[in-house]
N, C-alpha and C positions, 0 to 999 in steps of 0.2 A: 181053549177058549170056552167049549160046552160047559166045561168043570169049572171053571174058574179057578183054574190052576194058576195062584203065582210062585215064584222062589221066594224060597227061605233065603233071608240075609247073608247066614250060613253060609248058603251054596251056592252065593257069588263068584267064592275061590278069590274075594278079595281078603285080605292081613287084616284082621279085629285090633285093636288096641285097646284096652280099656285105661281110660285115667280119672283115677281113683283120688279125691280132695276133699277137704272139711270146707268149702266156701267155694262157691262162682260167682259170690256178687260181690264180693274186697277185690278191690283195684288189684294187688298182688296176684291173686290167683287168677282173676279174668283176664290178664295179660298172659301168666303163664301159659293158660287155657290158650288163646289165642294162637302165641308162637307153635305150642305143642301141635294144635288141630292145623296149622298154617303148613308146617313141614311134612305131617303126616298125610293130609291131604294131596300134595305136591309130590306123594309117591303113591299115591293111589291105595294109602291107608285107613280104613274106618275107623272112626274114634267113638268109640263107648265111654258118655261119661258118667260116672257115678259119685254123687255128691252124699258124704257123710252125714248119717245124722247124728253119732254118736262113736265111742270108741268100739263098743256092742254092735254094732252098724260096719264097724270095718274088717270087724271079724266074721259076721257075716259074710259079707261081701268078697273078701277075701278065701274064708272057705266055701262058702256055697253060690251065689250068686254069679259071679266072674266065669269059673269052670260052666255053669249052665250054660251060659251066655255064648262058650265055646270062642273066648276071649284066644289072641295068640300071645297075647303079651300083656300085662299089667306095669304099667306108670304111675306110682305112689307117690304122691305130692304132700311133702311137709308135713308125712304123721308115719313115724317109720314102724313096720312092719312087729311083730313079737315073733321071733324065733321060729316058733310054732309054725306061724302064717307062711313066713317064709320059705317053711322046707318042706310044706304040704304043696305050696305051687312048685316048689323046684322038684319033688316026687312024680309033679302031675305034666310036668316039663314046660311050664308054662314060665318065660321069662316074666323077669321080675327087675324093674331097675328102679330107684329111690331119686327120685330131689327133691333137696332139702333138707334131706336126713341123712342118713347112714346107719350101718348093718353089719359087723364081718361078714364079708361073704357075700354080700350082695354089691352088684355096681350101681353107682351113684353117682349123682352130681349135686355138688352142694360148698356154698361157702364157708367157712369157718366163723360161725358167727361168735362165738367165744376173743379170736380175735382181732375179730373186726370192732367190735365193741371194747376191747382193752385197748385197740389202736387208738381208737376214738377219745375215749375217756383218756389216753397217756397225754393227746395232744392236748386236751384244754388243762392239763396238769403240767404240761413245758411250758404253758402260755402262765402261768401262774396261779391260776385259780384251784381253790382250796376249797368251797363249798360245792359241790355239785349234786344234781339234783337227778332223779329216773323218771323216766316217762316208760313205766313198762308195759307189758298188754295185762288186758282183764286175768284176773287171779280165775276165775269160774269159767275159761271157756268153752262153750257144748264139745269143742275138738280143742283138746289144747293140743298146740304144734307148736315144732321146736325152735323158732328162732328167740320168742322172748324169755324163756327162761335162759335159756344160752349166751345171750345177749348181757343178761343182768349179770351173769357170771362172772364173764369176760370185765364188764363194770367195776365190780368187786373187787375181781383181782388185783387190776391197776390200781384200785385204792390200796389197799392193802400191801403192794408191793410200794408203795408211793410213801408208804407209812401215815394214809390219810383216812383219820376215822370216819366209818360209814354213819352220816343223821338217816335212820329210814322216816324220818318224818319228811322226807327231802322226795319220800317215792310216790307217784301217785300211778294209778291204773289208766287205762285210755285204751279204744281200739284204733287197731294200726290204721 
């Protein structure tokens, strides 16, 4: 008390997590964020969040910022890792698990949004419809993540397998 000695975060000897996102204020991530901090919390886990500013941002982050931080684990949400990144934390023994994305090699959770979006688009093509239209995300995003180009794929395809010509005059950009 003389010193004014507190603890380091560190040296709680409580489990750091860090999760690591290009957004906390889209509905999508803030619920992620949510459930993620909700279960972690509920085992007396710390959550360190670190919100991207850029793809330069997560490379940082990922090699230098997190390891400071003396993270135990990293949680990458919807902007999957570069090889690199990945096996400079698995060198440093620092787990590493992905949703949203995917990685050889790395565990993940994550839906096949490829086809879920062919599901999607086969249904309104059983139903008969022949002109269809994309609502895909911003072409420019500060973080671009992988569901809408993945998404537009999956789109494509069914047309294509459908033998129905793609109008891109039919696409327009939107945030999710």
């Amino acid at each position: 008390r003389q010193l004014g000695y507190t603890m380091a975060p560190t040296a709680s000897g409580r489990a750091r997590v860090a999760v690591v996102m290009p957004y906390i204020d889209r509905w999508y991530f803030a619920q992620v964020l949510d459930g993620v901090e909700s279960v972690f919390a509920s085992k007396g886990i710390v959550v360190l969040i670190h919100r991207l500013l850029d793809l330069d941002d997560r490379r940082r982050a990922l090699l230098g910022d997190i390891p400071r931080r003396e993270a135990d684990g990293v949680l990458l949400v919807n902007v999957p890792p570069a090889p690199d990144e990945a096996a400079l934390l698995a060198e440093r023994r620092i787990p590493l698990v992905l949703l949203g994305a995917a990685l050889p090699g790395v565990p993940s959770v994550a839906i096949d949004d490829v086809s879920a979006a062919r599901s999607a688009t086969n249904h309104l093509l059983d139903l008969g419809h022949r002109r269809l239209g994309l609502i895909s995300g911003r072409p420019y995003e500060r973080i671009p993540f992988t569901a809408p180009p993945e998404r537009k794929r999956g789109f494509l395809l069914a047309l294509k397998e459908a033998g129905v010509p793609w109008d891109p005059n039919l696409e327009v950009s939107a945030d999710f």
